[in-house]
C-alpha positions in Angstrom: 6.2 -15.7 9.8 7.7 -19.0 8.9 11.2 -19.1 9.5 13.4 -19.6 6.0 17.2 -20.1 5.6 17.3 -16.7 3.6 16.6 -14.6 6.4 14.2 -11.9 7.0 13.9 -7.9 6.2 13.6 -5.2 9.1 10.4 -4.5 9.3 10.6 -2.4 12.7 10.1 0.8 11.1 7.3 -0.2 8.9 5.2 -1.3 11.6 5.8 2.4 13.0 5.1 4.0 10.4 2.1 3.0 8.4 1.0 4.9 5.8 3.0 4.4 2.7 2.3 5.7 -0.7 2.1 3.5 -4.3 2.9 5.0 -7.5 2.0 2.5 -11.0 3.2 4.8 -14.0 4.6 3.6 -17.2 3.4 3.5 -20.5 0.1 2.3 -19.8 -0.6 6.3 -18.5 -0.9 7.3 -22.2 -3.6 4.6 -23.0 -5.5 6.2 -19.9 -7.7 3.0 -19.5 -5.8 0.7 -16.5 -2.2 -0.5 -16.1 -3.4 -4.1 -18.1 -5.0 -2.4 -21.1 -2.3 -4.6 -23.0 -3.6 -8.2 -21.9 -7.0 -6.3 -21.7 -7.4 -6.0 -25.3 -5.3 -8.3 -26.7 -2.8 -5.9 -28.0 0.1 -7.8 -29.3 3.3 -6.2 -27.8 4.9 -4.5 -30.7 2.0 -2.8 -31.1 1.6 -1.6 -27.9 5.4 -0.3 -27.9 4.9 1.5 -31.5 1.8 3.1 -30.3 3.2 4.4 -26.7 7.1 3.7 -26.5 8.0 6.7 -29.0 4.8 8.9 -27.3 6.3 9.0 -23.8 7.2 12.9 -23.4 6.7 13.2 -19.0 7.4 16.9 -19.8 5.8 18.1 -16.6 7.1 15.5 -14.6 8.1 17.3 -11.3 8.7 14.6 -8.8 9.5 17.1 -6.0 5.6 17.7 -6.1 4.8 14.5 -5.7 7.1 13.6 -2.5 5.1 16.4 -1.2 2.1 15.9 -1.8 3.0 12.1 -0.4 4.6 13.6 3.0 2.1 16.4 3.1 -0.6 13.4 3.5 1.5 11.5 6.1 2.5 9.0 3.9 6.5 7.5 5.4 7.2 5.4 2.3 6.8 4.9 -1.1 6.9 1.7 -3.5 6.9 2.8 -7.4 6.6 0.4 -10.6 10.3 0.5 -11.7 8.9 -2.2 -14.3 5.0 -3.4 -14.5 3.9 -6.0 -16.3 4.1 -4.0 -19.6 8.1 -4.8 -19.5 9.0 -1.1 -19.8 11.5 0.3 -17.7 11.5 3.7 -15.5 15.1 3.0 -14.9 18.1 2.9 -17.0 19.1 -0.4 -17.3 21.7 -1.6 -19.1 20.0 -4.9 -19.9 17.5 -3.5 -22.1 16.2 -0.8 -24.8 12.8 -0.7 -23.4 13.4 2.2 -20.8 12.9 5.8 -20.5 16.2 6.8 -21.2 15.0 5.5 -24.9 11.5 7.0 -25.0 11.2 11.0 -25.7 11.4 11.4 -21.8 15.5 10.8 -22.4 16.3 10.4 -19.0 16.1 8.1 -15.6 12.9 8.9 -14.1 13.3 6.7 -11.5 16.5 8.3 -10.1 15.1 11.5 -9.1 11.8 10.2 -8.1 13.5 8.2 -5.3 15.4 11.8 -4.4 12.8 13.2 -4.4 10.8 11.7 -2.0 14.0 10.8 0.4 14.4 14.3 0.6 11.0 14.8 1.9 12.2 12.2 4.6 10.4 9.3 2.8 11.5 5.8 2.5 11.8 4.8 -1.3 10.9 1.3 -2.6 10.4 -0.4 -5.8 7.9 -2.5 -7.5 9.3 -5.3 -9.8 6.9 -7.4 -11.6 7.6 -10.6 -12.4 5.7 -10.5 -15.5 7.1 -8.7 -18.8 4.5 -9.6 -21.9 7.4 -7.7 -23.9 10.3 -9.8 -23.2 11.2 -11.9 -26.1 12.1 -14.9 -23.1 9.1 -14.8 -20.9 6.8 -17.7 -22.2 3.2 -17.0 -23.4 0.9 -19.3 -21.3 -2.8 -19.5 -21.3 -3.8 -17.3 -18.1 -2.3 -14.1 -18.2 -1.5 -11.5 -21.1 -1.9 -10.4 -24.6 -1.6 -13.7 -25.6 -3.4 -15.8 -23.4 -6.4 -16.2 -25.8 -4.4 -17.9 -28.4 -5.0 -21.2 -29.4 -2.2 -23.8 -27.7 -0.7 -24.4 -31.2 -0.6 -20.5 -31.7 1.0 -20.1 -28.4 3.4 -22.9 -28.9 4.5 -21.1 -32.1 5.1 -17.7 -30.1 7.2 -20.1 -27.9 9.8 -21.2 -29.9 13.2 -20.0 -29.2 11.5 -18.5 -26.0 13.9 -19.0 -22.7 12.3 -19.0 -19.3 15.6 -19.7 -17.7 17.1 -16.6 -19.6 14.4 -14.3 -18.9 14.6 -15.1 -14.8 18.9 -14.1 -15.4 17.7 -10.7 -17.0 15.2 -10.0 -13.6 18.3 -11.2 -11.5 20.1 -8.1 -13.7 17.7 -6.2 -13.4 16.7 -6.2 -9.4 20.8 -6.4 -8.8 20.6 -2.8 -10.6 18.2 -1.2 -8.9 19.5 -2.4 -5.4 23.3 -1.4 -6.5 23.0 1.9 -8.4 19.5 3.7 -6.7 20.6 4.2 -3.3 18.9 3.0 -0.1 16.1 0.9 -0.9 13.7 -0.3 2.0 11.0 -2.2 0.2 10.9 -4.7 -2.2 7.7 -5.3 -3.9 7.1 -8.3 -6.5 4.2 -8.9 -8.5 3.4 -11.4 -8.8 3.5 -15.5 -9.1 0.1 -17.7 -10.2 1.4 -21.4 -10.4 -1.4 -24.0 -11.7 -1.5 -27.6 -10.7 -0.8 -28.6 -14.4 2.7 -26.6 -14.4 0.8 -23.8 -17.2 1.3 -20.9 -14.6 4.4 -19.2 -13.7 5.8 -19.3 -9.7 8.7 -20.1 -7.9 10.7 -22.3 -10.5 9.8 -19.8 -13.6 10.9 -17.3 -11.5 14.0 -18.7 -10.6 13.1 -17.2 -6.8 15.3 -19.2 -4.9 18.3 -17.3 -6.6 16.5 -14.3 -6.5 15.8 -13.7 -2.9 19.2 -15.4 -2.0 20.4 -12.3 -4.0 18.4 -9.8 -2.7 19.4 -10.8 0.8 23.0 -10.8 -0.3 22.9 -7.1 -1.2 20.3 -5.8 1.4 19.8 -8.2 4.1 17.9 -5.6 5.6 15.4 -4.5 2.7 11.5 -5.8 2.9 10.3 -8.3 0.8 6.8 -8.9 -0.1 5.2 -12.1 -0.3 4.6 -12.8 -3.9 7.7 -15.0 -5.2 5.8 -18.3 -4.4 8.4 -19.6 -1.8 6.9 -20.6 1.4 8.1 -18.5 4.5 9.7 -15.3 1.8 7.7 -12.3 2.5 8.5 -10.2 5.5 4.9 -9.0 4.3 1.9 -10.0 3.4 -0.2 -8.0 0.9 -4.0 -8.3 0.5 -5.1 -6.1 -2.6 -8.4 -4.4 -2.8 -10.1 -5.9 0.0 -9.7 -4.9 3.4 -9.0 -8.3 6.6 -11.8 -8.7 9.2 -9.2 -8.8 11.5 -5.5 -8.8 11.9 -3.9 -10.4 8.6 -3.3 -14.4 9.6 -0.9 -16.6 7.5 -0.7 -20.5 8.7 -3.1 -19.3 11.8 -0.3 -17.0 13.2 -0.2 -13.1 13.1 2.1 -11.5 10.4 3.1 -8.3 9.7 0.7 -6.9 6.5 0.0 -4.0 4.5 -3.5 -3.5 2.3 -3.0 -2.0 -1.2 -5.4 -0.1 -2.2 -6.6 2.0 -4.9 -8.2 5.8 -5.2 -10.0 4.9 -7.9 -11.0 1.9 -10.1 -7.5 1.5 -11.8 -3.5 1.2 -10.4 -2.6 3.5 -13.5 -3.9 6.4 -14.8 -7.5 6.2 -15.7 -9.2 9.5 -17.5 -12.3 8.0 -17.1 -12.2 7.4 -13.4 -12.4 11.0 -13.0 -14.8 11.5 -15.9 -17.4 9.2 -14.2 -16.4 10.3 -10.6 -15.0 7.2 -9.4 -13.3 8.4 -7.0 -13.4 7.2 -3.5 -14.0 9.9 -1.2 -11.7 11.6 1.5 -13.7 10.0 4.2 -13.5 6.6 3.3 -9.7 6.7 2.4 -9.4 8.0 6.3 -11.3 5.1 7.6 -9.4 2.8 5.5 -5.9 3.8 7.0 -8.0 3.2 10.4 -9.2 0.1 10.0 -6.1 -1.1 8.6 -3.8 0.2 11.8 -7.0 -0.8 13.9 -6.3 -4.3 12.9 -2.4 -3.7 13.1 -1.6 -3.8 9.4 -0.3 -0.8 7.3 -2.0 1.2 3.9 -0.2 1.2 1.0 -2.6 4.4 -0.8 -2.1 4.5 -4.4 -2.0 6.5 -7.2 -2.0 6.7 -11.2 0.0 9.8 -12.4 -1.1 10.8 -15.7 1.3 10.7 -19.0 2.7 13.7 -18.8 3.8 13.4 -15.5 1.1 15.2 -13.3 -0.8 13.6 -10.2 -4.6 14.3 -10.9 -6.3 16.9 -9.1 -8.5 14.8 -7.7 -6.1 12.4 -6.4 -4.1 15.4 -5.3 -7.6 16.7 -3.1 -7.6 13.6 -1.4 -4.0 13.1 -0.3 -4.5 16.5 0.9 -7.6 15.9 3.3 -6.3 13.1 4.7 -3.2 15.3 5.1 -5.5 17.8 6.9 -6.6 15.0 9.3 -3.4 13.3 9.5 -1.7 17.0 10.9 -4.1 16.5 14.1 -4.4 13.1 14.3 -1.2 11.3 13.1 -0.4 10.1 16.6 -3.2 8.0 16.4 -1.7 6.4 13.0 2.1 6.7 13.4 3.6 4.0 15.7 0.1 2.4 16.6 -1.6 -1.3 16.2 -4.6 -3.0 17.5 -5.8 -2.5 20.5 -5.0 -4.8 23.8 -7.3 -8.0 23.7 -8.9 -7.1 26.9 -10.1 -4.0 25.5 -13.5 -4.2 23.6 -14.1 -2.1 20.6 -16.7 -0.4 21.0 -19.9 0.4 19.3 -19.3 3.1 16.2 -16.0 3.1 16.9 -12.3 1.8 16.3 -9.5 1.5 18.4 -5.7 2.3 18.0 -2.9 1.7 20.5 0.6 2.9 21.1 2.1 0.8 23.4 5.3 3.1 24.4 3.1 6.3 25.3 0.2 4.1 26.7 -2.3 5.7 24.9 -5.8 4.3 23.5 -6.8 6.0 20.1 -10.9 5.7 19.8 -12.0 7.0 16.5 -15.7 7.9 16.6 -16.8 6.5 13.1 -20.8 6.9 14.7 -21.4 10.5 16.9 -23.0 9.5 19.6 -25.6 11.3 21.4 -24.6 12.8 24.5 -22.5 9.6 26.4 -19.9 7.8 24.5 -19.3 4.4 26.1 -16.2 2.4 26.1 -16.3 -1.1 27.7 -13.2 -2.6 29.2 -12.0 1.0 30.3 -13.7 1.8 33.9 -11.1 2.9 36.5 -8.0 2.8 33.7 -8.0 6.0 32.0 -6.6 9.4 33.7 -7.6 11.7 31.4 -9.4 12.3 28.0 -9.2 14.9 25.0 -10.2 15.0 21.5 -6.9 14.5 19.8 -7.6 17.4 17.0 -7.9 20.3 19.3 -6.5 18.9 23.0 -10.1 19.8 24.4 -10.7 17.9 27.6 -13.6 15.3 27.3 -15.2 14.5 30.9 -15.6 11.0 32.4 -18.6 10.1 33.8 -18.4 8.6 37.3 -19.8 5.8 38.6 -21.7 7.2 41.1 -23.1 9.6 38.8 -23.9 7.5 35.9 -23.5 4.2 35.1 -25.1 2.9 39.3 -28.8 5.3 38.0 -28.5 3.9 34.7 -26.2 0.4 34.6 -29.5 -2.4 34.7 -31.7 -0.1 32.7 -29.4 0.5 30.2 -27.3 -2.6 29.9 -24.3 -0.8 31.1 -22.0 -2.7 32.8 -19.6 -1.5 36.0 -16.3 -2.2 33.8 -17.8 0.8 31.0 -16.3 3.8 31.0 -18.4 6.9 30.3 -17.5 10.1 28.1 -19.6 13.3 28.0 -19.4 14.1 24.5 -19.9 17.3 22.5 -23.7 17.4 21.5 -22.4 17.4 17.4 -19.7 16.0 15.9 -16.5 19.2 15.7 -17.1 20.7 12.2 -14.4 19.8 9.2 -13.2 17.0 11.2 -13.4 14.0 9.2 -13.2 11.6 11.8 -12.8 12.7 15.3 -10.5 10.7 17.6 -10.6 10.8 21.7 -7.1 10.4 23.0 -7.2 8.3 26.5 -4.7 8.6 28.9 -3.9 5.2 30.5 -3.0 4.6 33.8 0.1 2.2 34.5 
């Protein structure tokens, strides 16, 4: 990370802990058809607020259920929409009427929700976009919105009496609440900037982000900051959406702390059709995913859509519980782990985690092999090996009894380690991990 006179976040524990859970819910639940259905379909925003705003009735909103069901899957943290791009608030802020202590709802949902979950010993963060398509001060420009299909002479008639500068002071209210009256928060997560050469995007001077951050680090020097306010060297991390790194996340050639957001399904919000067309991504990919992404040294930030009236959908709720399953047996391989050592080779049908204080090499067998798993890098190093779900001993192969018959044939060399596998892969084990003793 590039070093910035505002200072930096602690992100010791987040690199410990890495599993984290996202929550997008606003209004945008009720429309059922993703988080931008607004800019989507070019619904002008007092028509969006008519048809949602006086609909938003949560009445079976129980956010004790969803801490669980985050800490029953692993999950350490949480980072929820306070605001999204809609401009409607989850909070009660005094700095505007577009909240749900205004809507049917009639109360702070965001309040409890971070109780909640910091009762189920989760850390609570908040989303804040940087967007609002509802305030009457953010200016309409041609890239991103309800309004972004407008002619420039339309737009520049939405414009007038419009106040950039006013609407960054009412985010500067708005963020100063939520880090003065909510509590401990850990993460701060903006969304997000999209500057343009010609000055018609929005980033750091829109934003005002200067005087943000120099804020934020006045109340919480501590908290996390995401990358996303368009100020080079601000973001204790870094955030690649939807796609997963092909190796540890690299900003200005140098190795940063990162997290992947991802999705369940095909939307952030609530989506009814996701589950109508099966959508879903299944259990076993969401596993591999929060592999790959510790593999590489990053964390998972796992998200999900809760539906209008305030329910987690069941199948959201099956998969947070079968990676809970697996995470119960193998969460030593997740929790307080990164990429392996550099002198330690992945090998094939497999990925590697490391915890460097117990000194012991996570291999998660993505392949079964048949008979002989073989790990290069590892002859001579390892004292003892288990499968990490049920503590059952896995035997190493000597030298003398395997790889000297077999080494030239084979194209096994004398620094591979040899494990005598089960002959099938353990039944309702998602992905099996071997837990390898290092010697010091």
């Amino acid at each position: 990370m590039l070093a910035h006179p505002y200072g930096a976040g602690d992100t010791s524990w987040f690199v410990r802990e890495r599993f984290g859970m996202f929550i997008h819910w606003g209004l945008y639940s009720l429309g059922a058809r993703h988080e931008w259905l607004m800019a989507r379909e070019k619904i002008p925003p007092a028509v969006y607020r008519q048809r949602y705003f006086p609909r938003f009735d949560p009445d079976l909103y129980d956010p004790n259920l969803w801490a669980a069901a985050a800490a029953g899957a692993g999950m350490k943290y949480m980072v929820v929409t306070a605001k999204h791009h809609e401009g409607f608030c989850l909070f009660d802020s005094a700095h505007t009427d577009y909240k749900a202590t205004n809507s049917p709802a009639k109360r702070d949902l965001l309040r409890p929700m971070l109780d909640a979950f910091r009762s189920h010993g989760v850390r609570a963060g908040c989303y804040y976009s940087l967007l609002d398509w509802s305030h009457p001060d953010f200016i309409v420009d041609p890239h991103i919105g309800p309004y972004a299909h407008l002619s420039a002479d339309e737009r520049a008639k939405l414009n007038a009496g419009r106040d950039q500068r006013r609407y960054a002071a009412y985010m500067r209210n708005q963020v100063r609440e939520l880090l003065t009256n909510y509590g401990d928060i850990d993460v701060l997560w903006f969304d997000f900037s999209y500057p343009k050469a010609d000055g018609s995007g929005k980033g750091r001077a829109d934003w005002e982000s200067d005087q943000l951050i120099e804020m934020v680090r006045k109340l919480r020097p501590d908290i996390i900051v995401d990358d996303r306010l368009d100020i080079p060297g601000v973001g204790d991390i870094h955030t690649p959406e939807q796609f997963q790194p092909r190796q540890w996340y690299r900003h200005g050639g140098q190795k940063v702390v990162w997290e992947a957001c991802q999705t369940l399904c095909w939307s952030w919000g609530y989506d009814r059709d996701d589950a109508l067309l099966d959508r879903y991504r299944s259990s076993d990919e969401l596993i591999r995913t929060l592999i790959d992404c510790v593999a590489k040294g990053g964390n998972l930030l796992l998200n999900i859509g809760p539906t209008g009236r305030g329910e987690i959908d069941a199948r959201a709720l099956s998969r947070l519980a079968d990676i809970g399953t697996w995470m119960r047996r193998h969460g030593r391989s997740i929790t307080g782990c990164t990429e392996a050592p550099a002198d330690i080779p992945r090998p094939d049908g497999c990925a590697l985690t490391w915890n460097p204080e117990t000194r012991r090499l996570y291999v998660h067998v993505l392949s079964w092999p048949y008979r002989i798993l073989h790990l290069p890098g590892l002859a001579g190093r390892v004292e003892y090996a288990q499968l990490l779900h049920d503590s059952s001993e896995v035997l190493m192969q000597g030298l003398e009894q395997w790889q000297e018959r077999h080494n030239e044939n084979a194209g096994i060399g004398r620094d591979v380690l040899s494990l005598k596998m089960p002959p099938n892969q353990p039944k309702d084990v998602i992905v099996p991990v071997i837990e390898l003793f290092l010697k010091e």
